[in-house]
C-alpha positions in Angstrom: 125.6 8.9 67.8 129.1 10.0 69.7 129.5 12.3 66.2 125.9 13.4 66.2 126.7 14.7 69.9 130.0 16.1 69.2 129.0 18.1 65.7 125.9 19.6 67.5 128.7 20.4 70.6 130.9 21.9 68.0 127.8 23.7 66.2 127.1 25.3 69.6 130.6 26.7 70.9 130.9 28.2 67.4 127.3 30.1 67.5 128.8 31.2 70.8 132.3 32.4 69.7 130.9 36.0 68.0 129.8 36.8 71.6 132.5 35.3 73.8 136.1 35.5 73.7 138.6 32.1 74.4 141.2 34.6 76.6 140.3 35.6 80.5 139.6 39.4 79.5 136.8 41.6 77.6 137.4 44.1 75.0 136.4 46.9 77.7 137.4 49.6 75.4 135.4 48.6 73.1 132.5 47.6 75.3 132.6 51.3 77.2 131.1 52.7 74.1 127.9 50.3 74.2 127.3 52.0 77.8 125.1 55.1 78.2 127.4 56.2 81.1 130.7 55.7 82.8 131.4 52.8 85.1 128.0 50.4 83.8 130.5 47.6 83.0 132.4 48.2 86.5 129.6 45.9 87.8 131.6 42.5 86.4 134.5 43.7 85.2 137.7 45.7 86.2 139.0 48.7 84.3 141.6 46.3 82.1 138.4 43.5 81.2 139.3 40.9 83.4 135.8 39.2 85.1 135.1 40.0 89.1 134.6 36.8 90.6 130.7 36.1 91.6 130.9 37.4 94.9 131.8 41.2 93.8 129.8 40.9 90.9 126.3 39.9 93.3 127.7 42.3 95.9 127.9 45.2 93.3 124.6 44.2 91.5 122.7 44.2 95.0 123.9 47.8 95.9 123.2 48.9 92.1 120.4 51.9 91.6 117.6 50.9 89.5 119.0 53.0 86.8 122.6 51.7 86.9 120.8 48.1 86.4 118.6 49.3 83.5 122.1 50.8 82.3 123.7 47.6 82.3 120.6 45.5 81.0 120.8 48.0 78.0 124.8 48.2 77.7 124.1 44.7 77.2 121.6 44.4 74.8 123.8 47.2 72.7 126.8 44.8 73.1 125.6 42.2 72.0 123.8 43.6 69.0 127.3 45.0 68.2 128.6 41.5 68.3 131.1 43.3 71.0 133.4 40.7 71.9 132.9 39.3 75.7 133.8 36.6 78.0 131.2 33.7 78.4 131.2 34.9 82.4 129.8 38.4 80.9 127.5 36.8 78.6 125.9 34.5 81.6 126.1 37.8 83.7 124.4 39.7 81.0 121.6 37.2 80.9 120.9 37.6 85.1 120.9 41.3 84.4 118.2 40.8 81.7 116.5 37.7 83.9 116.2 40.7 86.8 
């Protein structure tokens, strides 16, 4: 049973790994070109990748324009279709943009 558990544990951090990164910091260059204008990413992220902690990230999200949001939602959508390669805190941040 423990193997069971830890193959279908193993099975799921690798079905994961395409979309998320092991290091503290996104491929931002490569994720700017996913976004249909400058600054979408700004929302979790700072100019070199690293994640904004929750506090910015809500803060930013609340003040976001409908369009900036739809911007993001769609950034991320590209992004991931792209197999870009993202943290696991801008894949569960991609997924409140989409839930929203």
């Amino acid at each position: 049973m423990k193997k069971i558990i830890a193959a279908t544990a193993m099975t799921m951090l690798f079905a994961t790994g395409a979309f998320a990164q092991t290091a503290d910091m996104n491929a931002r260059g490569e994720l700017d070109g996913f976004a249909s204008e400058p600054g979408v990413w700004d929302m979790m992220m700072d100019s070199e990748g690293k994640d904004l902690d929750d506090a910015t990230f809500k803060t930013n999200w609340d003040a976001a324009s409908d369009e900036q949001k739809a911007s993001l939602k769609e950034a991320c959508v590209q992004a991931q279709a792209g197999n870009a390669q993202v943290t696991a805190m801008v894949t569960s941040r991609c997924q409140v943009a989409s839930d929203n």
